[in-house]
C-alpha positions as CSV (number, residue, x, y, z in Angstrom):
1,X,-44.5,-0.1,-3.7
2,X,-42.7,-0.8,-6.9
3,X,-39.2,1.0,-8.1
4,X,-37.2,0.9,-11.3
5,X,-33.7,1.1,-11.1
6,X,-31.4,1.7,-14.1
7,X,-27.7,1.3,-14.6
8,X,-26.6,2.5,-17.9
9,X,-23.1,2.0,-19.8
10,X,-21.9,-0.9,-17.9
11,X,-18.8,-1.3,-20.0
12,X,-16.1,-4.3,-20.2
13,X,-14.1,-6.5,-23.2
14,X,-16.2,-9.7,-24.2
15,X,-15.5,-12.0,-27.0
16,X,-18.8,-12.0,-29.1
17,X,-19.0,-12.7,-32.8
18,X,-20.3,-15.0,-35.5
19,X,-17.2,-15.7,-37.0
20,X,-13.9,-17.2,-34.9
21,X,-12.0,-14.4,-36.0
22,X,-14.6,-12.2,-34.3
23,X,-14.5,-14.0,-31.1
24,X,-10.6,-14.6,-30.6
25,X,-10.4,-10.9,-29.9
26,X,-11.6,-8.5,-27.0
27,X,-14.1,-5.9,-27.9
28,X,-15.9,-3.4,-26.1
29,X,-19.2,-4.2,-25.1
30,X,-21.9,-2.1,-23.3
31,X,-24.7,-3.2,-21.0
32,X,-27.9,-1.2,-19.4
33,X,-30.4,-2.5,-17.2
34,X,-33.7,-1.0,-16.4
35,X,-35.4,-3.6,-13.0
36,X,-38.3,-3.2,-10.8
37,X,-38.1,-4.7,-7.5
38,X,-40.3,-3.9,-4.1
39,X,-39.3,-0.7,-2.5
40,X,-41.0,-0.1,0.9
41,X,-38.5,-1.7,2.8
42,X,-35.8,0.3,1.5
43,X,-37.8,3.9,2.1
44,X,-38.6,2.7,5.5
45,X,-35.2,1.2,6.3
46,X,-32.6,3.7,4.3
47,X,-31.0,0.7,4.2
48,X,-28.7,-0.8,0.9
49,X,-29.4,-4.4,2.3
50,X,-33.3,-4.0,1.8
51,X,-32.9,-2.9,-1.7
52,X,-30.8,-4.0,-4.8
53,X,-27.1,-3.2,-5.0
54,X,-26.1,-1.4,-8.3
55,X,-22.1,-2.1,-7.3
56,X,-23.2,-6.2,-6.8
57,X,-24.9,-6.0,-9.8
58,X,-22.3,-4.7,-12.4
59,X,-19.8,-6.4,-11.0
60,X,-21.6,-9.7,-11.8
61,X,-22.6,-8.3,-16.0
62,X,-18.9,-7.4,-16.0
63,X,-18.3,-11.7,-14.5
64,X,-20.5,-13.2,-16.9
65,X,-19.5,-10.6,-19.8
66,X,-15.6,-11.5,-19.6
67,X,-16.2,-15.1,-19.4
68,X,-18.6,-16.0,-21.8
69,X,-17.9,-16.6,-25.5
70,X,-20.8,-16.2,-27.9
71,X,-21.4,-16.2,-31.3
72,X,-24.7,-13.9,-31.0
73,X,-25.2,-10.6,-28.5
74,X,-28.6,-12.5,-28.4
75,X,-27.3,-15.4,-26.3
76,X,-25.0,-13.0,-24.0
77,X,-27.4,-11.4,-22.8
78,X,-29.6,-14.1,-22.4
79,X,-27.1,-15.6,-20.3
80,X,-26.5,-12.3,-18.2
81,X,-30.0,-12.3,-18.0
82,X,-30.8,-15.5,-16.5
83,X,-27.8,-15.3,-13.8
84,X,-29.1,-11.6,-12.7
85,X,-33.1,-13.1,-12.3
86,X,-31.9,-16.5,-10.2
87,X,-29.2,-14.2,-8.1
88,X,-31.2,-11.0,-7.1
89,X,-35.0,-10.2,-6.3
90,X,-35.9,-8.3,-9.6
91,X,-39.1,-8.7,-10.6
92,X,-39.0,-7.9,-14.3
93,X,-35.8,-7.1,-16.0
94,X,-35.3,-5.0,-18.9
95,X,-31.6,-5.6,-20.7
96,X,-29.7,-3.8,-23.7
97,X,-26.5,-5.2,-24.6
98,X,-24.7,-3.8,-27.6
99,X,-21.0,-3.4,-29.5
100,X,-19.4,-0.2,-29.1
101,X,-17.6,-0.6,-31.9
102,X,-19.0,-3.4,-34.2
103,X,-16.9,-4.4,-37.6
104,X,-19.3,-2.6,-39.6
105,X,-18.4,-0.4,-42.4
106,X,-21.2,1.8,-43.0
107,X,-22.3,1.3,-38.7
108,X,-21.1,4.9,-37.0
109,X,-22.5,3.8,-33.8
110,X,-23.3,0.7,-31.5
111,X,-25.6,-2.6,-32.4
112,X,-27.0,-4.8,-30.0
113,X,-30.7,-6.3,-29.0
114,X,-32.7,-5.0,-26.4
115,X,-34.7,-8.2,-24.4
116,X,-37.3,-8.1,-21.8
117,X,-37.8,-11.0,-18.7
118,X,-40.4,-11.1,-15.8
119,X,-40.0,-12.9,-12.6
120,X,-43.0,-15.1,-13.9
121,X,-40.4,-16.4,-16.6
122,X,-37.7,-17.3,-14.2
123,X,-38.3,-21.0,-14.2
124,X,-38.8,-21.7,-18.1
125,X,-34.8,-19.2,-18.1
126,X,-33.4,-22.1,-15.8
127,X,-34.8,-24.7,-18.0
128,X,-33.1,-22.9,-21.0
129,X,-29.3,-24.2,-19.7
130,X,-29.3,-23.4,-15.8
131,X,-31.2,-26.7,-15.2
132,X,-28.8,-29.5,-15.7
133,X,-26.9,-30.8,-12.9
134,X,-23.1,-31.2,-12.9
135,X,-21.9,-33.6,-14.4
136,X,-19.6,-34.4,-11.5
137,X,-22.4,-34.7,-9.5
138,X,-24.4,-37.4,-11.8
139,X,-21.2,-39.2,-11.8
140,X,-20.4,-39.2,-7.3
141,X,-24.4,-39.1,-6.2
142,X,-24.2,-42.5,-5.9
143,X,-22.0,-42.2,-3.5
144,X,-24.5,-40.9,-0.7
145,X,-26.3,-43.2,1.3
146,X,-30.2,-43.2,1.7
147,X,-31.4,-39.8,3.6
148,X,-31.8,-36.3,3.5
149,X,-29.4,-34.2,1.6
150,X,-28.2,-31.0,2.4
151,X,-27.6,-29.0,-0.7
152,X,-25.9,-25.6,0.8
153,X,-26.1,-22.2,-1.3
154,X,-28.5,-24.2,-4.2
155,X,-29.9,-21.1,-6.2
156,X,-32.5,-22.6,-8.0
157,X,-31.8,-25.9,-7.3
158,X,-31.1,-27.7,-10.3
159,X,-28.8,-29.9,-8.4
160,X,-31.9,-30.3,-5.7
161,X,-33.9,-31.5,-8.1
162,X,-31.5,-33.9,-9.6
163,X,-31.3,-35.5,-6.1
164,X,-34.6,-35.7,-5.5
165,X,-35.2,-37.2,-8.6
166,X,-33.2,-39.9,-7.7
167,X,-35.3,-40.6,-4.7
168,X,-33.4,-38.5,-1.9
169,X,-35.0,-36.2,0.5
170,X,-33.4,-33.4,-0.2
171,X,-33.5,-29.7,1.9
172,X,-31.8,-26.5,-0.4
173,X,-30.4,-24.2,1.3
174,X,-30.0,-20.5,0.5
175,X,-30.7,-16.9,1.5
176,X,-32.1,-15.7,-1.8
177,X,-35.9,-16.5,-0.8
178,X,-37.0,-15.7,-4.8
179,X,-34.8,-18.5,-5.9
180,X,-36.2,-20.8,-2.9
181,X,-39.5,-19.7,-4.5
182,X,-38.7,-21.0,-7.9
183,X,-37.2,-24.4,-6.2
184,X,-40.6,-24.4,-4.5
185,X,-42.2,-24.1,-8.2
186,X,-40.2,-26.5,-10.2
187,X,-40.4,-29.0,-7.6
188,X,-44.1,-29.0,-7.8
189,X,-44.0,-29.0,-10.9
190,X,-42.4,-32.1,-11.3
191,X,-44.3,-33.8,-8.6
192,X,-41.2,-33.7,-6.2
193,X,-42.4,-33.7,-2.8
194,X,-39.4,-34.7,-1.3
195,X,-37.7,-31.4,-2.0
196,X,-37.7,-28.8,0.8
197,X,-36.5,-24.9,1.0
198,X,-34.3,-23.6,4.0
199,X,-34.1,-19.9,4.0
200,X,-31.0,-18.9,5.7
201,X,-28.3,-16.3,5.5
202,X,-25.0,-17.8,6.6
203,X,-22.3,-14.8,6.5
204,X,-24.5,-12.8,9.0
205,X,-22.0,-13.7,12.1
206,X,-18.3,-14.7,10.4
207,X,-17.1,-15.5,14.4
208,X,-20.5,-17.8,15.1
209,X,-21.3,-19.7,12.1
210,X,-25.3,-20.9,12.3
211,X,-25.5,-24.7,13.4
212,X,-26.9,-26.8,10.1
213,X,-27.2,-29.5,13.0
214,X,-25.7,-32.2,14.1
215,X,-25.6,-36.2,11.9
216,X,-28.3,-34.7,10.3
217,X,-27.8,-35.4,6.7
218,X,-26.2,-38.3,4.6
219,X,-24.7,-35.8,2.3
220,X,-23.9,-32.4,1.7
221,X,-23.5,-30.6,-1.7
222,X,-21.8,-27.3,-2.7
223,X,-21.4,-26.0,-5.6
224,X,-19.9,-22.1,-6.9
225,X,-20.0,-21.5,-3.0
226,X,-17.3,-20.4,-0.7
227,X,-17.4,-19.2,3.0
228,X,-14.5,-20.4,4.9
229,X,-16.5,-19.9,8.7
230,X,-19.7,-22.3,7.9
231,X,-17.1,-25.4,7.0
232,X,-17.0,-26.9,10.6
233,X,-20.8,-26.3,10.7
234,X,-21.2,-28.3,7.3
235,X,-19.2,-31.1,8.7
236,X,-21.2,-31.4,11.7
237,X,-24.4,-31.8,9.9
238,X,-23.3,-34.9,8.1
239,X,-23.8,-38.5,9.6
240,X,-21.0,-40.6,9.9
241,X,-20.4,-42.2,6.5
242,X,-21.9,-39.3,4.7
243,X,-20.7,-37.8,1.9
244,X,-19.4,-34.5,1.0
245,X,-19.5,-33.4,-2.6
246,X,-18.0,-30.0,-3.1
247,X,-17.2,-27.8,-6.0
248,X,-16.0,-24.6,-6.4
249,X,-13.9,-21.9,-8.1
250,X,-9.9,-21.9,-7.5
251,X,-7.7,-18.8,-7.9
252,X,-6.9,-19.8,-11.5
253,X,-10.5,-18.7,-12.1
254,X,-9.5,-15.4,-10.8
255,X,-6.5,-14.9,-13.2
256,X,-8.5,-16.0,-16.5
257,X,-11.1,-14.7,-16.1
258,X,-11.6,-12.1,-13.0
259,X,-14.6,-14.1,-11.2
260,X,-15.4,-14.1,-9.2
261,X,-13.9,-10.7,-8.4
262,X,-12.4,-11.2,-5.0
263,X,-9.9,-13.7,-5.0
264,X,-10.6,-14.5,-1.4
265,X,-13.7,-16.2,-2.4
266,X,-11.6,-18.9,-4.4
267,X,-9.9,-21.4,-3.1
268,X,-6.2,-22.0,-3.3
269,X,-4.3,-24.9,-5.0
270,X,-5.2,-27.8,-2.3
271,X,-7.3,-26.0,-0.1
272,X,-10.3,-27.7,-0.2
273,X,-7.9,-30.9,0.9
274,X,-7.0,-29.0,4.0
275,X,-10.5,-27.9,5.2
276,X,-12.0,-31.3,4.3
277,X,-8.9,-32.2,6.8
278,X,-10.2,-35.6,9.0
279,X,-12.5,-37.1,6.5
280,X,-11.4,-39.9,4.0
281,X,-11.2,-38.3,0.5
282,X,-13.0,-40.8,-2.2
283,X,-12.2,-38.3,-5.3
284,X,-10.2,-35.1,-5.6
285,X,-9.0,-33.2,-9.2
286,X,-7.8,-29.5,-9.9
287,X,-8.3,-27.8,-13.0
288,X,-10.6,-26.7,-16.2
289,X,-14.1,-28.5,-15.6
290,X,-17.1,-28.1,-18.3
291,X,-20.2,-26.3,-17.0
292,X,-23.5,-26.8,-18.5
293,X,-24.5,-23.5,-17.9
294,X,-21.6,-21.4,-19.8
295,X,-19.5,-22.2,-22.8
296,X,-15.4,-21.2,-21.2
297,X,-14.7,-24.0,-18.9
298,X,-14.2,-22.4,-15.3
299,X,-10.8,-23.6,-13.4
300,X,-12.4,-25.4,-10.4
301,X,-11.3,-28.0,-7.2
302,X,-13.8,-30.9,-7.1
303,X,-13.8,-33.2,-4.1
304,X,-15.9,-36.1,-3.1
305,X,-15.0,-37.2,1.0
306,X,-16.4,-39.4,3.5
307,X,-17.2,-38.2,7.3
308,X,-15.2,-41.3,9.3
């Protein structure tokens, strides 16, 4: 059993405009989504976890909205678009995204586009910008010896598939199982056999982290990922002289630009130093980083260690 699920007048100040002048200002902007997703477990259950959150949702339009800077609504909501299909099980997604109150004379009331995306599409939308590996990771991956790879929390995998590429085997880790699905896909697509899926939710139990094993992997990735409780798990799974590549929002992400929403899932200045605490750091920097996936360069901490 199918449902569709609206949220209308999801409201915040972007910066969206064909001229500069446009852009360097705030505006109000205006958001509705109409998705379908499977049902049956949610009318069984009564249960929000077996069904889409509307709060989680906005919140993450309102991210993306307030970060991004655009010259066309066309490539705004493209962008929200893309995040929403890799981060939540929606099966086709329906997305209006308009100006309040465009700079138009003769214009009394909103303009925007209207686009439509199916779950079928969600592979070509990764290849559109969410593809491309960090570029901190093409420079460190190197670094890791021959062996499996762990990456942890890997979406769609781009990074995964940028490993195996490079001839690792490589296992990517997540919880979403519609993004494992379209790892599975592009994988196969590319004739990557040495890329695996590891469905597994890792916040279930804050007090007893799940084990990710023991000298299991030569490295570890994370990237846009942070849950204090599985870091002594994710140091365990590395073999000695492995090698920990980890990036990830700081709090001046959360002062910019309000994402991600809670500061506790940023990292303070030096942070990631003190939890990566025992190993022998090859690489650390603070500060704006470029993303490939977004035009306003996020404020992140990027660290490359060795397990001794």
């Amino acid at each position: 059993m199918d449902q569709g699920l609206i949220i209308e007048g999801i409201s915040f100040q972007g910066h969206c405009g064909v001229t500069p002048e446009e852009r360097s200002s705030p505006q109000p902007l205006l958001v509705d989504l109409e998705f379908s997703c499977s049902s049956e477990d949610a009318i069984q259950t009564d249960m929000l976890a077996k069904t889409i959150d509307y709060a989680q949702v906005s919140d993450r339009v309102v991210d993306i909205g307030r970060s991004e800077e655009c010259a066309l609504i066309e490539t705004l909501a493209d962008r929200i678009s893309r995040v929403l299909l890799a981060e939540f099980p929606i099966d086709t997604l329906r997305i209006w995204v308009r100006k309040a109150k465009p700079p138009l004379t003769h214009v009394l009331g909103s303009v925007g586009v209207r686009l439509t995306y199916r779950r079928s599409q969600l592979s070509q939308i990764v290849e559109m910008g969410g593809s491309r590996p960090s570029s901190f990771l093409v420079k460190y991956a190197s670094q890791i010896p021959p062996g499996r790879v762990l990456d942890l929390a890997c979406g769609t995998g781009r990074h995964a598939l940028y490993l195996a590429k490079q001839g690792y085997e490589v296992v990517g880790l997540d919880r979403n199982t519609e993004a494992l699905a379209a790892l599975s896909k592009a994988a196969q697509e590319r004739h990557l056999p040495n890329v695996k899926g590891w469905e597994l939710d890792l916040e279930v139990d804050s007090e007893n982290p799940p084990s990710l094993g023991n000298n299991e992997f030569s490295g570890v990735l994370v990237f846009n990922y942070l849950y204090r409780p599985i870091f002594s798990s994710l140091l365990k799974a590395l073999k000695p002289k492995g090698i920990l590549i980890y990036e990830t929002f700081i709090i001046d992400n959360h002062h910019q630009y309000q994402h991600p929403r809670r500061k506790e899932f940023c990292l303070e200045h030096n942070e990631l130093l003190q939890l990566a605490t025992g190993m022998r750091v090859l690489h650390y920097e603070e500060g704006q980083h470029p993303d490939p996936i977004g035009t306003s360069p996020p404020y992140t901490a990027r660290l490359v260690a060795q397990k001794v």
